[in-house]
C-alpha atoms as a printed R data frame, in Angstrom:
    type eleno elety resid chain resno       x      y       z
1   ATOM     1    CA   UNK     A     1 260.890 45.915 106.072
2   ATOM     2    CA   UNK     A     2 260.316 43.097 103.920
3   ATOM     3    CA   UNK     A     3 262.370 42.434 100.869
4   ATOM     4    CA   UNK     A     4 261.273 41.466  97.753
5   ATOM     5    CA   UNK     A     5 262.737 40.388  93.890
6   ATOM     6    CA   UNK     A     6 261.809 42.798  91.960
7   ATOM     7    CA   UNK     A     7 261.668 43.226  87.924
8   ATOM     8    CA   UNK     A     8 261.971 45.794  85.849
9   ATOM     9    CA   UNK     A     9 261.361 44.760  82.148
10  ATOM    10    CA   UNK     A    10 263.222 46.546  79.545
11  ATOM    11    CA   UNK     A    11 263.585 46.479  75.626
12  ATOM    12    CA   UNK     A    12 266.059 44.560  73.845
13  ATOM    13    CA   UNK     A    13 269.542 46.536  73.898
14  ATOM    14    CA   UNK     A    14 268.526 49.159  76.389
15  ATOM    15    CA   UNK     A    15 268.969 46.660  79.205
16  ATOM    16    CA   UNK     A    16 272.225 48.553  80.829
17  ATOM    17    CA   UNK     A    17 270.650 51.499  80.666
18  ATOM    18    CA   UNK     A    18 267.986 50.644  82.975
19  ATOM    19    CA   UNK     A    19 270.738 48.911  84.949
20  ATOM    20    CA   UNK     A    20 272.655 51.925  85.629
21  ATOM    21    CA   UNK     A    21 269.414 54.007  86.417
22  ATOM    22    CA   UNK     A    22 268.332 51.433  89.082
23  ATOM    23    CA   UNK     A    23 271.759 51.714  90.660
24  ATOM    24    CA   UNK     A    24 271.269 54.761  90.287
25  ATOM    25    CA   UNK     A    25 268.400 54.546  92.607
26  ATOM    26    CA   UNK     A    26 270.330 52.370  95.235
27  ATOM    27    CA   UNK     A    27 270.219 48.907  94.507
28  ATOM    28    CA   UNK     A    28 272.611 46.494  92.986
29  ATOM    29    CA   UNK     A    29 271.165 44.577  90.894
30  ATOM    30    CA   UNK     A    30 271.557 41.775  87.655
31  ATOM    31    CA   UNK     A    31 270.708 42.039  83.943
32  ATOM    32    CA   UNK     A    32 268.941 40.120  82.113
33  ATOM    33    CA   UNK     A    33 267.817 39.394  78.363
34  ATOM    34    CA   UNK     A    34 264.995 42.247  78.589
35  ATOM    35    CA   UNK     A    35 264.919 42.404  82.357
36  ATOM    36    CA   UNK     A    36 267.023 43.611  85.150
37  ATOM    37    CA   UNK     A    37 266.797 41.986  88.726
38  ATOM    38    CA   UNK     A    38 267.102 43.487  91.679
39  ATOM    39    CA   UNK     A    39 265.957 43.207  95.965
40  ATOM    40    CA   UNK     A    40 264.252 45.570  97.355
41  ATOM    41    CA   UNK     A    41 261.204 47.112  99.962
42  ATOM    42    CA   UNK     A    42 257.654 48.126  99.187
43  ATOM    43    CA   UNK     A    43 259.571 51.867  98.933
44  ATOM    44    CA   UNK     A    44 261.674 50.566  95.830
45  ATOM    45    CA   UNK     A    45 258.283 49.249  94.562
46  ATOM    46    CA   UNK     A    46 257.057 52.968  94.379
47  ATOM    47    CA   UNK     A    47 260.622 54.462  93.701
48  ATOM    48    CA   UNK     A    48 261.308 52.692  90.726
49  ATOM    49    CA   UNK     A    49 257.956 53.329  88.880
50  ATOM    50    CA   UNK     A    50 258.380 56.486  89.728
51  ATOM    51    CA   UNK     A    51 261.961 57.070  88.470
52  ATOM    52    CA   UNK     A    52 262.924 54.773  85.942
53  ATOM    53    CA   UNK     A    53 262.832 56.416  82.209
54  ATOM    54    CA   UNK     A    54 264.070 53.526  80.454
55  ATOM    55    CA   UNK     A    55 261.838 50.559  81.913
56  ATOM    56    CA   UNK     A    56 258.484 49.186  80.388
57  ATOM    57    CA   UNK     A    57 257.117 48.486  83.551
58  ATOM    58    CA   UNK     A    58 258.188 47.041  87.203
59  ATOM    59    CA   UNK     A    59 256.989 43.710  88.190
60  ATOM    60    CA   UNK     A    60 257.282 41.903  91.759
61  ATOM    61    CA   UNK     A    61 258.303 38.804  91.397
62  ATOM    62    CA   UNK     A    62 256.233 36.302  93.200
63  ATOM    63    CA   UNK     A    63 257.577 32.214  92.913
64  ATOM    64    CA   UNK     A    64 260.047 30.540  90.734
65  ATOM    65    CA   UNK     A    65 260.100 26.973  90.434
66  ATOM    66    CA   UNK     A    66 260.445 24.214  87.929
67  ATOM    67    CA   UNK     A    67 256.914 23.054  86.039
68  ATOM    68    CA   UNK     A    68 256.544 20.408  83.394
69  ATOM    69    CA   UNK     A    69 253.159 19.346  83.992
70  ATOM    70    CA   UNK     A    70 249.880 21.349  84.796
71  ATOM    71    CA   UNK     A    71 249.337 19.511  88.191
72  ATOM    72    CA   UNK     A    72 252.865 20.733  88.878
73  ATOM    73    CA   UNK     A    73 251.659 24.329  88.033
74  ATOM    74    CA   UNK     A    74 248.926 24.123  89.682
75  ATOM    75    CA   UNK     A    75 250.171 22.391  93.282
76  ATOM    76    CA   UNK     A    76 253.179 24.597  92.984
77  ATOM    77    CA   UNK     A    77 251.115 28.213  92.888
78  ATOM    78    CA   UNK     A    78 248.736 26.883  95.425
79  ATOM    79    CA   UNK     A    79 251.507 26.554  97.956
80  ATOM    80    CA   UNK     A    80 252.184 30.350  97.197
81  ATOM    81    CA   UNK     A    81 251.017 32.109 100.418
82  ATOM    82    CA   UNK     A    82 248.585 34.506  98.411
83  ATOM    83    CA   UNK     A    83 246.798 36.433 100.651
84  ATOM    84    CA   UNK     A    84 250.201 38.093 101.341
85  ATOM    85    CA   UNK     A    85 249.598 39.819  98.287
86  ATOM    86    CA   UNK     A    86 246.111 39.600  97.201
87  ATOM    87    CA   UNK     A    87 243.316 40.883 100.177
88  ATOM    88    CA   UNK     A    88 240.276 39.108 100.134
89  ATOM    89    CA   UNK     A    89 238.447 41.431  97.427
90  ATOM    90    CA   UNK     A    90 241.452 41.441  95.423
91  ATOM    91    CA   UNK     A    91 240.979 41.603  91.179
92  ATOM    92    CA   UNK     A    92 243.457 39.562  89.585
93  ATOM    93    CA   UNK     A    93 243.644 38.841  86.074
94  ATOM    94    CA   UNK     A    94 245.770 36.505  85.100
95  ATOM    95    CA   UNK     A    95 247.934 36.810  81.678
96  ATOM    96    CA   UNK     A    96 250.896 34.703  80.409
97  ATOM    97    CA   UNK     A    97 253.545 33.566  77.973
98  ATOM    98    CA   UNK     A    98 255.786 30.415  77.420
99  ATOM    99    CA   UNK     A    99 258.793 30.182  75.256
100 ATOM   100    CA   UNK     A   100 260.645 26.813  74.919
101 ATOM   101    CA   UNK     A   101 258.536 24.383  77.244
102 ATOM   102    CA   UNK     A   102 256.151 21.707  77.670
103 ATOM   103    CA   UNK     A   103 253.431 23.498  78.831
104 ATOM   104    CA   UNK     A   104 253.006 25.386  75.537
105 ATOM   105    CA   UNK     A   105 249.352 26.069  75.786
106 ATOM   106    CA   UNK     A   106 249.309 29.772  77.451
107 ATOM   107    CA   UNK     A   107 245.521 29.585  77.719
108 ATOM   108    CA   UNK     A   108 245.362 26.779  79.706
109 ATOM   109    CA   UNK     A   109 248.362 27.816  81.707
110 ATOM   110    CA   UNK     A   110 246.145 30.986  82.817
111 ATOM   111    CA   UNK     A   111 243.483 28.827  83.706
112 ATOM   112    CA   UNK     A   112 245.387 26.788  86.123
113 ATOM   113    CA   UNK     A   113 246.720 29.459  87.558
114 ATOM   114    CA   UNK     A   114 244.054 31.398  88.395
115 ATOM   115    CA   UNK     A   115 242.431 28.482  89.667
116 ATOM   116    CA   UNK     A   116 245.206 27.626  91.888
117 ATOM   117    CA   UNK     A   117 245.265 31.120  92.941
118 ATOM   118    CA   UNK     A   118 241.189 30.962  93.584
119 ATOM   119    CA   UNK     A   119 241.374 27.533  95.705
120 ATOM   120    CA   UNK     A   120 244.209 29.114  98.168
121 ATOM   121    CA   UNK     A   121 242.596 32.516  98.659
122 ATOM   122    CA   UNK     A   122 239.251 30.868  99.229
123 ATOM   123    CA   UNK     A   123 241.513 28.182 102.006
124 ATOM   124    CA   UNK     A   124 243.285 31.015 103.336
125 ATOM   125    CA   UNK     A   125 239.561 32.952 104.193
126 ATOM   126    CA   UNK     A   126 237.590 30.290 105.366
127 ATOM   127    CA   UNK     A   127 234.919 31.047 102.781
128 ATOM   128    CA   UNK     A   128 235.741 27.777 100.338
129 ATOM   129    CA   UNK     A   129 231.956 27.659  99.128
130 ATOM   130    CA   UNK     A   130 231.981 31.069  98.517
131 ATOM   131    CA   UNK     A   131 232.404 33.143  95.336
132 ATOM   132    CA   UNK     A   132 235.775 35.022  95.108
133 ATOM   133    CA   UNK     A   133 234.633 39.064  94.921
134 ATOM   134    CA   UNK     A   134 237.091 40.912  92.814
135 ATOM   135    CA   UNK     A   135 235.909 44.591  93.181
136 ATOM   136    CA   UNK     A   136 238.974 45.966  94.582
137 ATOM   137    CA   UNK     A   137 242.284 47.538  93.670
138 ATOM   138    CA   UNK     A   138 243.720 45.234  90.063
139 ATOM   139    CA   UNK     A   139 246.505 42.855  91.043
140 ATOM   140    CA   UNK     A   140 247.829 41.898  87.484
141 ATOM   141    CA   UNK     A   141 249.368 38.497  87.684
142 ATOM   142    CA   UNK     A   142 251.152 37.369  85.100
143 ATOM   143    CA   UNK     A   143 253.024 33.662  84.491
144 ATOM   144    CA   UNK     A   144 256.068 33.152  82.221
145 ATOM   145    CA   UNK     A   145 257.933 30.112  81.557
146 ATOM   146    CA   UNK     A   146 260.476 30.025  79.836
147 ATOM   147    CA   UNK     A   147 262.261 26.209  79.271
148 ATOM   148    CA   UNK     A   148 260.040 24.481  82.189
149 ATOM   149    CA   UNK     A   149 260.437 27.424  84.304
150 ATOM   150    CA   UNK     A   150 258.054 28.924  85.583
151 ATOM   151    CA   UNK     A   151 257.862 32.697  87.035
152 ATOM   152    CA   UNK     A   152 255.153 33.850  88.908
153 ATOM   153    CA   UNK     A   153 254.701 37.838  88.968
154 ATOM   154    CA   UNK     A   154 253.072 40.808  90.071
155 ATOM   155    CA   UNK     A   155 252.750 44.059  87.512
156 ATOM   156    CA   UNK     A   156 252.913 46.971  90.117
157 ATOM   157    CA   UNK     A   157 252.981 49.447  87.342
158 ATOM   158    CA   UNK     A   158 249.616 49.145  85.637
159 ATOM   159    CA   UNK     A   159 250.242 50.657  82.167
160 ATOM   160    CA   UNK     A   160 253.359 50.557  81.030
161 ATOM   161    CA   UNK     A   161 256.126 53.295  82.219
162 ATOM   162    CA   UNK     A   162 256.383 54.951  78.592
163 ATOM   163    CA   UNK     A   163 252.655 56.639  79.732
164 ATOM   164    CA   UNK     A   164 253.972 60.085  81.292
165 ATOM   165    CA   UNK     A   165 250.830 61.366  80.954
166 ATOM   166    CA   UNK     A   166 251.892 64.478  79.302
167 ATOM   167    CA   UNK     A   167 251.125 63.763  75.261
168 ATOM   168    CA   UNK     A   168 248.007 65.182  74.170
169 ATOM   169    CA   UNK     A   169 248.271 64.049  70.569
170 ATOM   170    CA   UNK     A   170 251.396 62.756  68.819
171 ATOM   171    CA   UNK     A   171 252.098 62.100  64.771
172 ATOM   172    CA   UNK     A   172 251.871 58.606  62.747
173 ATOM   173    CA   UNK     A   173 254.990 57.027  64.575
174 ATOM   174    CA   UNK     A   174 255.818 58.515  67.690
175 ATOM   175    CA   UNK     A   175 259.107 57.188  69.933
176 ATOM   176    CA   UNK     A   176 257.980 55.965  72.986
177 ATOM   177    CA   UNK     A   177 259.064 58.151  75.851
178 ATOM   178    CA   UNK     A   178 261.354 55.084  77.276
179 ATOM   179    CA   UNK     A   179 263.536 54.801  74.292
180 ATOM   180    CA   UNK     A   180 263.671 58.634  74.071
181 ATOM   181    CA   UNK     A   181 265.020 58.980  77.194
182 ATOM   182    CA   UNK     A   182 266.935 56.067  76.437
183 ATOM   183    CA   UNK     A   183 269.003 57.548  73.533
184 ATOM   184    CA   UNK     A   184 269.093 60.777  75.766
185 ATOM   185    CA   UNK     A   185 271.181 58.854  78.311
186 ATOM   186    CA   UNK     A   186 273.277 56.961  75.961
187 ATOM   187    CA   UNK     A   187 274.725 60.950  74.805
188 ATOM   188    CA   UNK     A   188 277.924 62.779  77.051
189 ATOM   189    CA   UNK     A   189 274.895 65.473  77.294
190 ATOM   190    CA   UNK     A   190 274.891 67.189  80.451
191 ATOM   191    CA   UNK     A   191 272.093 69.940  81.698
192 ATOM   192    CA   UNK     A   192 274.443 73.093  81.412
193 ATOM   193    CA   UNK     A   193 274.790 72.182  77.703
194 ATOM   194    CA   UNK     A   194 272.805 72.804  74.647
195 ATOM   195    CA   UNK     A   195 270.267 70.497  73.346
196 ATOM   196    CA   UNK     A   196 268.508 70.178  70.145
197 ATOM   197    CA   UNK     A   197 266.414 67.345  68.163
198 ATOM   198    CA   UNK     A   198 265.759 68.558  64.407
199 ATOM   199    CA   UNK     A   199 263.372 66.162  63.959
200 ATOM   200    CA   UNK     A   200 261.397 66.370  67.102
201 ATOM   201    CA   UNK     A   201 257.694 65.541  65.985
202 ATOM   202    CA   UNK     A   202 255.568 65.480  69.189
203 ATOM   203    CA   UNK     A   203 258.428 66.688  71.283
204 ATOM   204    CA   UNK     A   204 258.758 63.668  73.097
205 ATOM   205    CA   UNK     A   205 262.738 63.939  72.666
206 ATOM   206    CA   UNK     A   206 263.095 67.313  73.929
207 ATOM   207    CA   UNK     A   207 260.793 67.035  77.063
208 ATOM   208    CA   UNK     A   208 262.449 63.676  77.999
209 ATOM   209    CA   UNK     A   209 265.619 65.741  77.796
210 ATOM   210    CA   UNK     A   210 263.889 68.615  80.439
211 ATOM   211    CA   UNK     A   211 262.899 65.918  82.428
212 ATOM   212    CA   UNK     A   212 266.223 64.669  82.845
213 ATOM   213    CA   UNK     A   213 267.936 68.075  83.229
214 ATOM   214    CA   UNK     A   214 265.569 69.157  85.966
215 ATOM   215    CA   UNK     A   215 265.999 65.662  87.504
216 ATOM   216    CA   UNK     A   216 262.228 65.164  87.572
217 ATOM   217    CA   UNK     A   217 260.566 62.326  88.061
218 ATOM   218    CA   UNK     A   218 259.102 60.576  84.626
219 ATOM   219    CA   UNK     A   219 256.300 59.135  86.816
220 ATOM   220    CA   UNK     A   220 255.272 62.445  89.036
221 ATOM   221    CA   UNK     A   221 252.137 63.096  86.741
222 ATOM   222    CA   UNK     A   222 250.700 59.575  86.577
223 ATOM   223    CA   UNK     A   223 248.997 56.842  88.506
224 ATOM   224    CA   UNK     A   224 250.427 53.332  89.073
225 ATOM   225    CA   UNK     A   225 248.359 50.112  89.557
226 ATOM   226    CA   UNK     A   226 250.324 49.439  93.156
227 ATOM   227    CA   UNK     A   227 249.297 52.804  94.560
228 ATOM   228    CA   UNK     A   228 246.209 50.640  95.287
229 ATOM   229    CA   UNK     A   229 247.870 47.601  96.881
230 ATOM   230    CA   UNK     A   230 246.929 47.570 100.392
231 ATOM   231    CA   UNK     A   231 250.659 45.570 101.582
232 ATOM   232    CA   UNK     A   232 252.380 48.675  99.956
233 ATOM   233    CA   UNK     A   233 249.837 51.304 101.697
234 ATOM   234    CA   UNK     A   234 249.221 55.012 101.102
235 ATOM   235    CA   UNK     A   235 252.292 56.312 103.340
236 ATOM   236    CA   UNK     A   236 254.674 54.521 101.304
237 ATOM   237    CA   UNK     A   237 253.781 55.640  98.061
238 ATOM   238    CA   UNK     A   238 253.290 59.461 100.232
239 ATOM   239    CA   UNK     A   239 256.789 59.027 100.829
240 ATOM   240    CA   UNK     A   240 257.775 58.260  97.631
241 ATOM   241    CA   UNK     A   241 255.844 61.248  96.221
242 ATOM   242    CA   UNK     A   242 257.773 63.656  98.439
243 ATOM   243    CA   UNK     A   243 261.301 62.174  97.494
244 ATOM   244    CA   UNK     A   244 260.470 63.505  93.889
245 ATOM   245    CA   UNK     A   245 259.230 66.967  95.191
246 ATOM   246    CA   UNK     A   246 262.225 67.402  96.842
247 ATOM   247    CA   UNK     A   247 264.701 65.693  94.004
248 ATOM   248    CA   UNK     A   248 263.546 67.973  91.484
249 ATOM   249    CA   UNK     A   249 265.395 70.859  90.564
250 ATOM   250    CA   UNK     A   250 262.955 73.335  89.016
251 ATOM   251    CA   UNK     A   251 265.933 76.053  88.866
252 ATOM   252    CA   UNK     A   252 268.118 73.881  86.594
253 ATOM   253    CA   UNK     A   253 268.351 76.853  83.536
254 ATOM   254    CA   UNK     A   254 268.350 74.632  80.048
255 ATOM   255    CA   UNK     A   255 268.803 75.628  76.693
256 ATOM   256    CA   UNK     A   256 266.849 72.732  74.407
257 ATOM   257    CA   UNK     A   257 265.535 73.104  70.986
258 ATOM   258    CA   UNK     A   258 263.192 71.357  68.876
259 ATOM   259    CA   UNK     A   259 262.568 71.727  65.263
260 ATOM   260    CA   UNK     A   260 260.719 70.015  62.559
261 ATOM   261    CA   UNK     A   261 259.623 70.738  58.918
262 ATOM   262    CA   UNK     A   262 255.875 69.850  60.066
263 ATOM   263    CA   UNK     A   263 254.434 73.264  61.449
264 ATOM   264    CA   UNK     A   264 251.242 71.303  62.706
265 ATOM   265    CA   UNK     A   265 253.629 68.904  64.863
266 ATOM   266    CA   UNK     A   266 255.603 71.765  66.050
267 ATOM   267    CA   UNK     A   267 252.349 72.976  67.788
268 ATOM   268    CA   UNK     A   268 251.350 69.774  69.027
269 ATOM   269    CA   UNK     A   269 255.149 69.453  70.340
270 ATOM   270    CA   UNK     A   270 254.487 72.784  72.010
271 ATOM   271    CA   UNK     A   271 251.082 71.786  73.526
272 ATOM   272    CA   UNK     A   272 253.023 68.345  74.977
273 ATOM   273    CA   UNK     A   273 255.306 70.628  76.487
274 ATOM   274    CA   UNK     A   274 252.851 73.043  78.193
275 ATOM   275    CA   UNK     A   275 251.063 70.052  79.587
276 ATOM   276    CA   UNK     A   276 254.337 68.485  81.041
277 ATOM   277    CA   UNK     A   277 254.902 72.035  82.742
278 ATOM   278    CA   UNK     A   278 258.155 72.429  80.663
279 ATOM   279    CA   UNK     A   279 256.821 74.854  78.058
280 ATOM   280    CA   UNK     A   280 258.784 77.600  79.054
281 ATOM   281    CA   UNK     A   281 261.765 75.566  79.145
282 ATOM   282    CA   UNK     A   282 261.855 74.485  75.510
283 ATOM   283    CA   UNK     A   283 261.680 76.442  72.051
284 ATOM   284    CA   UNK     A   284 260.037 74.918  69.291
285 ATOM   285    CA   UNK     A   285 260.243 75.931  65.896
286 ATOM   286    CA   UNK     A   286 259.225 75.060  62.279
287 ATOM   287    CA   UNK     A   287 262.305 74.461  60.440
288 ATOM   288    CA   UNK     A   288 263.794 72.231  58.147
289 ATOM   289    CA   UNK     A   289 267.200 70.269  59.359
290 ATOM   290    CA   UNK     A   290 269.239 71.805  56.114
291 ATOM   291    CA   UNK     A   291 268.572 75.403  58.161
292 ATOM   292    CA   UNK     A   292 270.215 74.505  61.653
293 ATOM   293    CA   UNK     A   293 272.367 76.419  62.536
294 ATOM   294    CA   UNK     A   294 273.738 77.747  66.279
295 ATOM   295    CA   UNK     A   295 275.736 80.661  68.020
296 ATOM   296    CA   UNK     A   296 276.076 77.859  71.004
297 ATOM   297    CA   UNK     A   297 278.913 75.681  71.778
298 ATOM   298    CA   UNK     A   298 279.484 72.239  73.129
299 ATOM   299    CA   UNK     A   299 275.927 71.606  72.504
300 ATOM   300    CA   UNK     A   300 274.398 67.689  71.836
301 ATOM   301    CA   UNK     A   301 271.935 66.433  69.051
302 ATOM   302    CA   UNK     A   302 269.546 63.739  69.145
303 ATOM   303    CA   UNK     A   303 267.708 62.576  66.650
304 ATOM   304    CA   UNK     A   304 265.059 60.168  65.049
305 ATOM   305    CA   UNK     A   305 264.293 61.338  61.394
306 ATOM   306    CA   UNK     A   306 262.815 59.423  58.670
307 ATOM   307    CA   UNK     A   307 263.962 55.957  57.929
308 ATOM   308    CA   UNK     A   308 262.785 55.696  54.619
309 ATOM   309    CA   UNK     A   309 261.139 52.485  54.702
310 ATOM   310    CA   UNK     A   310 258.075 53.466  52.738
311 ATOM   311    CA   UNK     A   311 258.072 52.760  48.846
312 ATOM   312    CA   UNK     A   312 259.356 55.968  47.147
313 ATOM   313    CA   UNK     A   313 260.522 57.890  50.359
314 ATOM   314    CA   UNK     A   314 264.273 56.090  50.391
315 ATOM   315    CA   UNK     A   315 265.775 58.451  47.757
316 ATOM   316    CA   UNK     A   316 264.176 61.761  49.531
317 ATOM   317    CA   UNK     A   317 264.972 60.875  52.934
318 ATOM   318    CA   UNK     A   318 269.028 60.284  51.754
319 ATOM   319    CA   UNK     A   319 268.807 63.668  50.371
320 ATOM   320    CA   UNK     A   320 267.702 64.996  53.716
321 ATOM   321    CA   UNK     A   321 270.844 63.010  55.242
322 ATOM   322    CA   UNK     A   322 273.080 64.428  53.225
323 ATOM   323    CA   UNK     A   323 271.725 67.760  53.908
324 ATOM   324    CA   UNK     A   324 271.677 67.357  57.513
325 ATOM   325    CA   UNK     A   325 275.666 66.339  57.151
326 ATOM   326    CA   UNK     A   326 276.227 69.395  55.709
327 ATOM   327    CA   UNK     A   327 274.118 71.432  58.018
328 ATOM   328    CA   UNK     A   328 276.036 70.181  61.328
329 ATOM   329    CA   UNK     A   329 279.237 69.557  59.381
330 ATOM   330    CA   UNK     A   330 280.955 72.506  61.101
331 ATOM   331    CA   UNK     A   331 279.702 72.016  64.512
332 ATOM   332    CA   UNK     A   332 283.368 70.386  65.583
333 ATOM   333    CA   UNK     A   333 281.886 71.021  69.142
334 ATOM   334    CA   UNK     A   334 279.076 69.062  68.982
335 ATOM   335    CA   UNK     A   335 278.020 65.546  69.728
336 ATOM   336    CA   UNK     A   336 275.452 63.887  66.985
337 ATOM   337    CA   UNK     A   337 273.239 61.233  67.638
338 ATOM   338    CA   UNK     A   338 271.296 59.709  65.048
339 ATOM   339    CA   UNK     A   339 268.751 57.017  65.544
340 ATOM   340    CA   UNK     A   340 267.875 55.296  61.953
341 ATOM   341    CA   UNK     A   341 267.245 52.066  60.419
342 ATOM   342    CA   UNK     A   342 268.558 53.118  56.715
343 ATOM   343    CA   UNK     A   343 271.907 51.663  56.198
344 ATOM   344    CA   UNK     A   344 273.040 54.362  53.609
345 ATOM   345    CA   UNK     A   345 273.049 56.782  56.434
346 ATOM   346    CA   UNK     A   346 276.590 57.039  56.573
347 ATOM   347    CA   UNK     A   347 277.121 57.258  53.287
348 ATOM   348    CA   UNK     A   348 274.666 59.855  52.915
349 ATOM   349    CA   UNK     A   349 275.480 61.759  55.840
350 ATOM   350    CA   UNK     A   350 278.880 62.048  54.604
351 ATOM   351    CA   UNK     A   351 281.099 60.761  57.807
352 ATOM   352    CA   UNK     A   352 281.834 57.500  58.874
353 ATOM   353    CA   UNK     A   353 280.196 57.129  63.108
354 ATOM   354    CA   UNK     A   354 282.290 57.088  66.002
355 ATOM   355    CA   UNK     A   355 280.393 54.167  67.342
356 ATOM   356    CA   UNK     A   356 277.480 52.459  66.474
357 ATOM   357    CA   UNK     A   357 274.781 51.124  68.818
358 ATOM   358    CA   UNK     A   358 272.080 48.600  67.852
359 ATOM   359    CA   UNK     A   359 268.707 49.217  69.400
360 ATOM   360    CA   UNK     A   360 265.079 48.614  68.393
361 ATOM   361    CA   UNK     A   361 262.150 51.151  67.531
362 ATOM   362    CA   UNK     A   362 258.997 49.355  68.694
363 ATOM   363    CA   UNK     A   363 259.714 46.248  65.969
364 ATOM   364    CA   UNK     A   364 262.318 48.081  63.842
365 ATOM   365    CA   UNK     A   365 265.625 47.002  64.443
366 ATOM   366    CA   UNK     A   366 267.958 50.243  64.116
367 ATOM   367    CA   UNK     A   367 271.432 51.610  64.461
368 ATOM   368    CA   UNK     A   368 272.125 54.619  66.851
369 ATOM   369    CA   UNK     A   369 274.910 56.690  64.940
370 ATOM   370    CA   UNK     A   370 277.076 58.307  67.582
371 ATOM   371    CA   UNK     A   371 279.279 61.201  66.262
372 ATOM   372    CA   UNK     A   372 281.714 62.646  69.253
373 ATOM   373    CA   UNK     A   373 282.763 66.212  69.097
374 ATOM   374    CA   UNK     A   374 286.076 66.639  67.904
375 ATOM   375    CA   UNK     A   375 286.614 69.397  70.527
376 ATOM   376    CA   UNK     A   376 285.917 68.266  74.337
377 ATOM   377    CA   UNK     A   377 284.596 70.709  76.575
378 ATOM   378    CA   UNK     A   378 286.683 71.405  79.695
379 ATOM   379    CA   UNK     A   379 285.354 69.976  82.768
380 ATOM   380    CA   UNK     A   380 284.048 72.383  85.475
381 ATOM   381    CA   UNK     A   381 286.654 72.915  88.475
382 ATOM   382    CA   UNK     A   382 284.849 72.021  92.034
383 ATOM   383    CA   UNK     A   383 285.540 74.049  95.199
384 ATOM   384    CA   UNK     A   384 287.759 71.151  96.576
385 ATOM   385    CA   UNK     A   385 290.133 72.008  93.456
């Protein structure tokens, strides 16, 4: 089967995460500033928009070549051999970006291409008076140069991989399901262990944290752009499909928690839930963090509270850090993450982190506090020992 260079984008400081999950899935693969590379078939084309939590989307990766003029750009996409990936009644919109280059003008850089594009699709059919009819399946293509180089791509994912399709409603500033499942992967949490997020909002922490315990598939509830490309083709992405069916393990028990002092997001968090099929899997409660407390051991934390950035909120939500310190204080078993971009939280949380990881929160740049347990659970014996 034909190979192909595929892309999966990813946010700034999450890029090894994505890494690991994509050789995770099989391939090798590079990394990138906000990228990660890797080869594969039409089936990783449907495999990793299907299973990668931490990417913003997966592009295919159509030309690369060197452009400092427009008749450059334009000569060097009409050499591309586009019907291979755009049939005759194709729809392809063209977007783009430049960083760094002579052709700074992203407007006209669209242009060109999609003319180019237009000229060889209407060579390649024979039909060069003809209009070009785009009423069929979208083929996004997007170029990017970046320091007189151009790359030529295809988005396969159609809206971008954070859309599970599972949140009904959500509060004023949600985490986007990628980076929740990001800091989820970043903790030593594994699915026989207790989770809880005191701040969970929406309940897009906890569900991500389901998702990942039952080993299902972020994508098995959604549609993807490619599942209309006719060079991919139904079977593949049927194929694909079935993998997750039979990946998931539905009889995974879990013990995850959500809490937050907002009663009205503690219902919508429960409503999330019951629409991602988990709601039996999670409890949800109206609570604020100072209350936590827990008969379980060895359990994990993650958290995004309050950053205080408003004018007048700093003072109250350093209060509710120091709180929360003393509310998890004597949880020596337990692992605490805490995602924030206040740096008093330390101070206020009363311990200095184990390790500190820098990460962003749509434009916020933030720190993810990392507090180990002081006592280490005791790995499971196999069979074989």
């Amino acid at each position: 089967m034909k190979k192909y260079t595929l892309i999966a984008t990813a946010p700034m400081g999450i890029e090894a995460v994505v890494a690991k999950e994509v050789r995770e899935l099989g391939y090798e693969c590079q990394v990138d500033n906000g990228k990660v590379i890797f080869e594969g078939d039409a089936l990783a084309i449907c495999r990793a928009n299907l299973w990668l939590r931490t990417a913003d989307r997966v592009k295919v990766q159509v030309a690369e070549f060197q452009a400092k003029t427009f008749d450059e750009l334009f000569e060097k996409t009409k050499a591309i051999d586009w019907r291979a990936f755009i049939p005759e009644n194709g729809k392809f919109p063209v977007i783009g970006k430049s960083v760094k280059s002579t052709l700074a003008s992203v407007p006209d850089c669209q242009r060109i291409v999609k003319k180019a594009i237009v000229e060889k699709l209407k060579l390649q059919s024979g039909k060069q008076n003809d209009w070009i009819e785009e009423t069929g399946a979208e083929y996004k293509v997007e170029i990017s140069l970046l320091k007189d180089k151009a790359v030529i791509t295809l988005d396969s994912s159609g809206i971008g991989l954070h859309k599970r399709g599972y949140r009904i409603d959500q509060g004023g500033a949600p985490i986007k399901e990628t980076l929740a499942a990001a800091l989820i992967l970043l903790t030593n949490w594994t699915p026989d262990r207790p989770f809880a997020d005191p701040f969970c909002g929406s309940g897009t922490i906890p569900i991500e944290a389901a998702m990942i315990g039952q080993n299902i598939a972020p994508g098995f509830n959604r549609d993807f752009a490619s599942e209309g490309w006719e060079w991919i083709g139904k079977s593949v992405w049927e194929q694909a499909r079935l993998e997750v069916e039979e990946k998931a393990n539905y009889d995974q028990p879990l013990r995850i928690f959500g809490s937050d002092v907002d009663h009205r997001m503690v219902q919508i968090a429960k409503e999330n839930a019951e629409e991602a099929g988990l709601g039996d899997l999670i409890e949800f409660k109206q609570m604020q963090v100072k209350d936590f407390t827990t008969q379980h051991d060895f359990g994990v934390v993650v958290g995004n509270p309050p950053y205080g950035e408003r004018l007048g909120e700093k003072k109250a939500v350093e209060q509710m850090y120091r709180e929360m310190g003393k509310a998890l204080e004597g949880l020596d078993t337990w692992s605490v993450y805490i995602l924030t971009s206040n740096e008093q939280f330390e101070e206020a949380y009363g311990r200095k982190a184990t390790k500190k990881r820098k990460l962003f929160n749509g434009f916020i740049k933030t720190d993810y506090y990392q507090y180990w347990s002081k006592v280490r659970p005791q790995r499971k014996r196999t069979d074989k020992e």
